[in-house]
N, C-alpha and C positions, 0 to 999 in steps of 0.2 A: 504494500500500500504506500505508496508515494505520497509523499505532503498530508500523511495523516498520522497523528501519534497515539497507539492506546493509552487505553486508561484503565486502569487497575481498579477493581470495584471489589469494596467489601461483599464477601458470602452475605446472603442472606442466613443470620443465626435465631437461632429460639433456645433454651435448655430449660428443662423442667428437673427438676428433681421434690422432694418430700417437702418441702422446707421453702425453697423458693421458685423463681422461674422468672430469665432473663428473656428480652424482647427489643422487639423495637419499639423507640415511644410512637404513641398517639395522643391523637388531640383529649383524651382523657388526663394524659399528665402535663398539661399546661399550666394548670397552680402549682404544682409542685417543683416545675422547671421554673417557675417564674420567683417563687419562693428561695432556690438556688441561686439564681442569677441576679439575684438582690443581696442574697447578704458578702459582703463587702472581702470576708476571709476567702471562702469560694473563688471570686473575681479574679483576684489574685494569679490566680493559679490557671485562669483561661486564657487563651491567646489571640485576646484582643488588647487594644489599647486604651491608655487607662480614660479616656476624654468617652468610650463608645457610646456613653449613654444605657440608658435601661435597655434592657432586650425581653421582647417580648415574650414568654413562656411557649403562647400556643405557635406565632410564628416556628420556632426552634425547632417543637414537636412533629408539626405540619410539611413546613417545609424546609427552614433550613437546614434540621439535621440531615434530610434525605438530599439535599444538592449536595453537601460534604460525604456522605455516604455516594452518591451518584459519580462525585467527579475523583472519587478516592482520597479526600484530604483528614477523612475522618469517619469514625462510625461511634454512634449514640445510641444507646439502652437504659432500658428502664431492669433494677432488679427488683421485684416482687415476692415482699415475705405473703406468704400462704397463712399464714394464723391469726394478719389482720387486713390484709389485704394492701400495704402500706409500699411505698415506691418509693424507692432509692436510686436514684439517675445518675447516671456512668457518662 
């Protein structure tokens, strides 16, 4: 393929086990990504810059974690404990 470059795309993943069960987010976990991407220690640790402004939870969930999933730069999950149903985002 001339003048075209792949792109390396994360598998699509799910694991369940007893305990928990890892996924991809959906617009279900948009308070809790947005919850995330608010508190300030979190932030930190993302690789954006520090002026980005709030970022929107359901955006993230929706679409931009699947364009970074899409174009290979990244891939985002939700882990869910099974005992109260509670989501921990990756």
């Amino acid at each position: 393929m001339i003048g075209q470059v792949a792109v390396r795309r994360f598998p699509a993943l799910t694991v369940s086990t007893p305990r928990t069960e890892v996924r991809r987010l959906t617009a279900a976990d948009a308070s809790a990504a947005g919850e995330i991407f608010a508190d300030k220690l979190t932030r930190r640790w993302l690789p954006l810059p520090d002026d980005s402004g709030p970022i929107d939870g359901h955006a993230w969930c929706t679409d931009l974690a699947r364009q970074r999933r899409d174009s290979g730069e990244g891939d985002h999950y939700a882990v869910i404990r099974r005992e109260d149903h509670q989501a921990d985002l990756r």
